[in-house]
N, C-alpha and C positions, 0 to 999 in steps of 0.2 A: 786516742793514741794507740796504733798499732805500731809494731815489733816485731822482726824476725828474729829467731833466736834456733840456736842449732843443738839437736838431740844428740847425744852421746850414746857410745856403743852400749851401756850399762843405763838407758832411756831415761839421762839425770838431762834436763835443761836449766842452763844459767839464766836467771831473771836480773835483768839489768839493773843497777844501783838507783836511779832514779823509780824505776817502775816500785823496785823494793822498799826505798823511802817511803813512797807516795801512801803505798798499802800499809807500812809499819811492820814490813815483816823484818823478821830478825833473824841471825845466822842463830841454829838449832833450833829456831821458833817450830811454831806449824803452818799451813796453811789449810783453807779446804780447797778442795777440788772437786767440779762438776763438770758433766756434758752435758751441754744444751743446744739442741739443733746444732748437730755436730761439732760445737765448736767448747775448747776448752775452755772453764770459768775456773780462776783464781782468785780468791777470798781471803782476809785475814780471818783468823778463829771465832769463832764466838765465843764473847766472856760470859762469864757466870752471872754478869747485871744482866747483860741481853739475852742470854739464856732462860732466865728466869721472869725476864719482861715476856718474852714470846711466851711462856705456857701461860701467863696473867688470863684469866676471863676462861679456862680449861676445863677448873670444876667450879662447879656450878654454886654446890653447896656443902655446908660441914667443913672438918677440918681434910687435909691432906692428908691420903694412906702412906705418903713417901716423900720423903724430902727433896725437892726440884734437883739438888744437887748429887744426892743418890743417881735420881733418875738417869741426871748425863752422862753417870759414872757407867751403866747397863749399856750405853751406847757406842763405849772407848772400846778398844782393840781388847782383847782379852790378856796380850801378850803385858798389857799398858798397865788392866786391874790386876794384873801378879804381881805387880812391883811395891803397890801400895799397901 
């Protein structure tokens, strides 16, 4: 499914109601955003399940120095870990 969709003076683009259902975004949600081969990718977030599925098989052995959840916390905007 492609979409044209038109940039605002202030570079905000409206993401069509179906395209937004389909993904589960949500008004004040987040989304990610990547370039790949020039072309923009929109993403729903990753949650803390699949977050924590991805680092699975990471360390090797022993316990963890840090809590997975910590970790993603190092990864947020700084402006995001002032708040908490």
């Amino acid at each position: 499914m492609e979409q044209e969709v038109i940039v605002d003076e202030k570079g905000r683009i409206l993401i069509p109601k179906e395209t937004r259902e389909k993904l589960g975004l949500q008004a004040g949600g987040k989304a990610r955003l990547r370039i790949e081969n020039e072309k923009l990718i929109i993403t729903p977030p990753v949650s803390p399940q699949e977050f924590i599925k991805e680092l699975e098989g990471c360390i090797k052995e022993g316990t963890p120095a840090i809590d997975p959840l910590d970790l993603k916390k190092m990864w947020e905007p700084k402006t995001k870990q002032a708040k908490n």
